[in-house]
N, C-alpha and C positions, 0 to 999 in steps of 0.2 A: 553348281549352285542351283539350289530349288527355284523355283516361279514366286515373286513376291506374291501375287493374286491374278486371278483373273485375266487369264489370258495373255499378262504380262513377262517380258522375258527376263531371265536371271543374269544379265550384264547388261553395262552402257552401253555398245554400242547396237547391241538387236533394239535395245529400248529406244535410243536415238533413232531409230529408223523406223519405229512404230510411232511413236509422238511424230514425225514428220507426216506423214502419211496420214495422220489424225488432222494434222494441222490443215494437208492440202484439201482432206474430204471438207472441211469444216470450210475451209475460203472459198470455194467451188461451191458449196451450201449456199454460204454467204451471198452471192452474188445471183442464184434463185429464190431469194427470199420472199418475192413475191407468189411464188408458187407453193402450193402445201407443200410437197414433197423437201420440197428445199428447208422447207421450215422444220419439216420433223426430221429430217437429216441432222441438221445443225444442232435440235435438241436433243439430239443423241452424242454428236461429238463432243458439244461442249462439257459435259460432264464427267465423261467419258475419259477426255483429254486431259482436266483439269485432276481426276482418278491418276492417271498414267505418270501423269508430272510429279504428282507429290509420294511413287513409287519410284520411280526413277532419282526423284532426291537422295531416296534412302538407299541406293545402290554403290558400292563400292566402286573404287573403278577397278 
């Protein structure tokens, strides 16, 4: 099966482990918040992520 987009993978379970790994960048962000870098980390995940989830909706199992 082809790639929905962008760098995302064409089953659930690769997609589950890249939404994960999205997740823990994004918590580990989180928790540098006070630092730039944490800050533009995060505004990168969180989009990103929320991108990945509603591909991964659309994926069969």
């Amino acid at each position: 099966m082809p790639s929905p987009g962008l760098g995302f993978p064409g089953n659930r379970r690769d997609g589950a482990r890249q939404l994960s790994i999205v997740t823990l960048i994004g918590g580990a962000a989180l928790t540098q918040i006070n630092h730039e870098l944490g800050q533009v980390v995060l505004l990168i995940t969180i989009p990103l992520g929320l991108y990945w989830w509603t591909l991964y909706r659309q994926l069969s199992e």
